[in-house]
N, C-alpha and C positions, 0 to 999 in steps of 0.2 A: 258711202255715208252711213247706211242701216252696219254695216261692218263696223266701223265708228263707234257709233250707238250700243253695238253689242261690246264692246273693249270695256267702255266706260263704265256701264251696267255692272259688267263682271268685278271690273274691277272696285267698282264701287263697293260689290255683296264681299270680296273679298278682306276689304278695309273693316266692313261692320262684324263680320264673324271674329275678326284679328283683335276688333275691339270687345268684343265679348266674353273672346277666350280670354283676355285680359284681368277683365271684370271677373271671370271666375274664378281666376288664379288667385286674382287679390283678394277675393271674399272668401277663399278655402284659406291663403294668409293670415287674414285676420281670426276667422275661425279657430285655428290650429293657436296663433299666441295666445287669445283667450282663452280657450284651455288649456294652454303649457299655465298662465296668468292665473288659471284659475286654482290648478292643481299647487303649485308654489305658495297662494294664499291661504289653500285649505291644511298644507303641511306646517305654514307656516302657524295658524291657531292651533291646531295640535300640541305643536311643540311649546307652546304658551300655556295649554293647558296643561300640558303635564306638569312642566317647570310649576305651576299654580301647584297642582295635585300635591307636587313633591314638597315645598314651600309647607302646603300646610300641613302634611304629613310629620316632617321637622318639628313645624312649630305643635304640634298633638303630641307626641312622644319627648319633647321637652318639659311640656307642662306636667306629662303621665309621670317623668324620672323625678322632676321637682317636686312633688307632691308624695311619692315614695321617699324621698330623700327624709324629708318633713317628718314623716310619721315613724322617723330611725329614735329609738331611744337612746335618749342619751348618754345612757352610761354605753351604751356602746361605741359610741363617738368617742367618749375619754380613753375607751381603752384601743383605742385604735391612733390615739393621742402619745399613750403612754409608748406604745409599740417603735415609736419612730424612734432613730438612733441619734444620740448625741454626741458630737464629738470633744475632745479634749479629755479629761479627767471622768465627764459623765458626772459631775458631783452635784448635788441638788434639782430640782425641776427650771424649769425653763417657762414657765406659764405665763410671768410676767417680764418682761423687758424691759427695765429702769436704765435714763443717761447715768453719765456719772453724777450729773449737777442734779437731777434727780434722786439719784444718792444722797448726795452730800445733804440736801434742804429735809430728807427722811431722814437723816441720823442726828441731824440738828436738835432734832422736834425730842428725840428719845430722851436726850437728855439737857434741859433750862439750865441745867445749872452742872458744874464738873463735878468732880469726888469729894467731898473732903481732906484739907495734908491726914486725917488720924484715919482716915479710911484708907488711904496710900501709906500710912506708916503700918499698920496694923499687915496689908497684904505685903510688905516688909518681914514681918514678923518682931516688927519695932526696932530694929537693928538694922539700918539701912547700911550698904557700901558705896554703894553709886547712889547718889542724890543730886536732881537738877534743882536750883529754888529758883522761884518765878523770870524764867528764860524767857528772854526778846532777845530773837536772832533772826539770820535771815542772809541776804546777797546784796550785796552795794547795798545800795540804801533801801532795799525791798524786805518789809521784816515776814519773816512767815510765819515762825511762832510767838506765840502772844502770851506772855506770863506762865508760861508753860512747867509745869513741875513732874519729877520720877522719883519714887525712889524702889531700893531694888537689893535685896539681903546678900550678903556673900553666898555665893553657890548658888543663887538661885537662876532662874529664864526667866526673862519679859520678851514678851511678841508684841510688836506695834501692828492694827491694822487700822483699816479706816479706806473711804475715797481716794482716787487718785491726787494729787494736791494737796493733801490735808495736811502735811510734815514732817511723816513719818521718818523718808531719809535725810529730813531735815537734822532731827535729832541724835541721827550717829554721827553727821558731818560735825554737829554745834560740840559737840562731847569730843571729836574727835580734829578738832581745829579748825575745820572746812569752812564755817562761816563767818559772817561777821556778828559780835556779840554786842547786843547796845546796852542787854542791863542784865540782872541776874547771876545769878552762879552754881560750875559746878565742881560738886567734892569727892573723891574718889578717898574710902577711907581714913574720913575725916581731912582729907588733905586735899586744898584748895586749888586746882588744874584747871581755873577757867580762863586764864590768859597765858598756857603753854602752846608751845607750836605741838605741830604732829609729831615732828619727829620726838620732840619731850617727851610728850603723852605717850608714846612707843618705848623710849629708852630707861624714860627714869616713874613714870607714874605706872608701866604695866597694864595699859592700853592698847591692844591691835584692832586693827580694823580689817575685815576681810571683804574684798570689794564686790559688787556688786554685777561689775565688769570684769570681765578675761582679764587676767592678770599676770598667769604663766610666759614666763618668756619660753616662745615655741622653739627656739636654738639655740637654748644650752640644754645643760642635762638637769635629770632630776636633781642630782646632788647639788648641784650650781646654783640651780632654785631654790631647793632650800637653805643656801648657805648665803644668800641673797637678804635673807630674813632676820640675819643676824649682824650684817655688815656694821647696824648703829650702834654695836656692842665695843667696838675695837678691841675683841675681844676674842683672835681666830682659834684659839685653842678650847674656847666656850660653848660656840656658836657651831665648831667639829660635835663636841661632844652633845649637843643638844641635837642635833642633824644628825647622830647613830639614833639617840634614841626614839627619835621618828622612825628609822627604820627597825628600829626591833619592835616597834609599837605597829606598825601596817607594813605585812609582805607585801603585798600589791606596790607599794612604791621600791620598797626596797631589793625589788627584781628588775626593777626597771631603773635603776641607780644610773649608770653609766648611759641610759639610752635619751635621745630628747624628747624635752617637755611634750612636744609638738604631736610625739603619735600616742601620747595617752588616751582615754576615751574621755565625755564631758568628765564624769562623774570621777573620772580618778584625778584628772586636771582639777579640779574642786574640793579633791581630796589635800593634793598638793598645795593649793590655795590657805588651807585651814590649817595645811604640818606647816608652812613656812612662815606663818605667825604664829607659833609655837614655840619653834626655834627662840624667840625673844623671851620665852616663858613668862608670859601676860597677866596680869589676875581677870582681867577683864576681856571678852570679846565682845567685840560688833561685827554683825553678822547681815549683809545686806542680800537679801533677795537668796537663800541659800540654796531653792528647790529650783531657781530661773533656768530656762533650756536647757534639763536634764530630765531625765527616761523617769519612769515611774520606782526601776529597780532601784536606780543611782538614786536619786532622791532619797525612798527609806534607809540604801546607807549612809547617805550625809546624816541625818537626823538620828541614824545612831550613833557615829562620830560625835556628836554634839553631843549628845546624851549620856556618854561615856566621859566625855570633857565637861559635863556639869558635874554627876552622880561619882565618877570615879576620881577625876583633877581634882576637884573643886573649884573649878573656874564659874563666876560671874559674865551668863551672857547673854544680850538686849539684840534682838533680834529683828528686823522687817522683813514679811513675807506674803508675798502675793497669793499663797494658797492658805488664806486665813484658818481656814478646819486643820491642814496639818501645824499650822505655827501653832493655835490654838490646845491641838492637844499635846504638843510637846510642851509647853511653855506652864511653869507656875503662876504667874500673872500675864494678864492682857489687858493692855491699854487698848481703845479706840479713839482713835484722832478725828477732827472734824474741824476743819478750820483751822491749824496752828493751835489747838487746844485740845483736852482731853473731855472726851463728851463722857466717856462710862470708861471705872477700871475694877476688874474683881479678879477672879483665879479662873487662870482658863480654861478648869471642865464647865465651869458655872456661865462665862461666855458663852461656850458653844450652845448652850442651854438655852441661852436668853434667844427668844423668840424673834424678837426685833432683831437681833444682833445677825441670825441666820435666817432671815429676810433680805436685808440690806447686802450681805459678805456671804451667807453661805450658801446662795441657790436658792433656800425655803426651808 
């Protein structure tokens, strides 16, 4: 029995110590996570305050840069303005950025009211050859020019410029049969071509038109091409001997006689374009868009091409051209368009002149 007693006893202390060390294990447990709890909290505001720190360190040195920035004089800004590169031609400033409709509603303003016909005869030199009088023409029943008048001396350039839409290639197509004519007239030499086809206008009035668009056939040859030019003549023994004297007149083609259109470069392709309405021997050119997707080189040859077929032919030629400064200073006269009508017309150093005019078209 007391043997009994002492089992139970024991076992009893042995239960309560078991329970103890228990309780201590678990209170060193929870000890140890609140401190793991603790340390994780304290790393954890640290890293909150620096992120803060950094924050407004940022936000300090943004306001310090913006307030430097502030105090930059401004002629230094312009010239740090001026220094950027421009591509294209590089011609005029770039400061403002007009639509084109924005265009059109500024060149309106410049001019209330057109030219005068004795201000258009006089830049004539009162001896007109090509004369429009009051043209309404257009496409189907869309008219785009409105009373529209040119006149233009033998021998001499007109350059159209103006907005895009305004009519410009309105007025080679109307002159040169393209559209439809609802009233008005035009006379080429006193002589009345306003309801000739194109091909007339080519064969019998002395009329070409050089297009605006590729036009070289790239598989035949240069000769081919040019002898192309003369087919409306029925006339092959003419149109040979017109097609030498293109080539004694520019080596450049006539080394390349016998080879195809196709591997010329733009500018002699363009060249090509201008001898093969020559071939016709024309009094008149129209010349659309002459400078379009060609180098800066080829360009000033075309315009002495031209220049040489005013100054040395005698040829009469009206011109459109998207780089208004150069049409401008090849050209004796310069009309600007605005609507299907002539807003300003004078001599085109005095264009390039006009303030306005090289606002709107020449950059500034």
């Amino acid at each position: 029995m007391a043997e009994t007693k002492k089992k139970a006893a024991k076992k009893k202390a042995e239960s309560k110590s078991a329970t103890k060390a228990s309780a201590t294990k678990t209170k060193a447990a929870v000890k140890t996570a609140a401190k793991k709890a603790s340390k994780k909290a304290a790393k954890k505001a640290a890293a909150a305050k620096t992120k803060t720190a950094v924050k407004a360190a940022v936000k300090k040195a943004s306001k310090k840069a913006a307030k430097k920035a502030a105090k930059k004089p401004a002629a230094k800004k312009a010239k740090k303005a001026e220094n950027k590169k421009i591509s294209g031609y590089g011609m005029g400033k770039v400061d403002v950025v007009m639509s084109v409709d924005q265009v059109g509603k500024e060149a309106a303003k410049i001019a209330a009211e057109g030219p005068s016909i004795k201000a258009l005869d006089k830049l004539a030199n009162n001896d007109a050859f090509l004369t429009i009088d009051d043209l309404c023409a257009g496409y189907g029943k869309m008219q785009i020019l409105h009373d529209f008048t040119l006149k233009v001396g033998k021998g001499q350039s007109l350059c159209l410029i103006g907005p895009n839409g305004a009519g410009k290639s309105t007025v080679l197509h109307s002159i040169f049969g393209f559209t439809n004519i609802f009233s008005g007239k035009i006379s080429v030499g006193g002589k009345d071509v306003t309801a000739l086809t194109p091909s007339q206008k080519l064969a019998n009035a002395g009329i070409a038109y050089i297009l605006q668009d590729k036009s070289v056939f790239p598989g035949m040859t240069v000769e081919e091409n040019l002898l192309m030019g003369g087919f409306l003549k029925n006339k092959p023994l003419e149109a040979k001997a017109a097609a030498e004297m293109v080539f004694d007149k520019y080596s450049r083609l006539a080394e390349r006689r016998d080879k195809p259109a196709g591997v010329l470069s733009g500018g002699e392709r363009r060249l090509l374009e201008i001898s093969r309405a020559l071939v016709m021997e024309p009094e008149v050119l129209l010349v659309d868009e002459p400078s379009i997707g060609l180098e800066p080189r080829f360009i000033d040859m075309v315009f002495e091409i031209l220049y040489d077929l005013q100054h040395r032919d005698g040829k009469t030629i009206v011109m459109v051209e998207q780089n208004a400064k150069k049409g401008l200073e090849f050209a004796d006269i310069g009309y600007v368009l605005v609507s299907g009508e002539t807003a300003l017309a004078d001599e085109g150093d005095k264009l390039l002149k006009n303030p306005e005019v090289g606002r709107l078209f020449l950059g500034g």
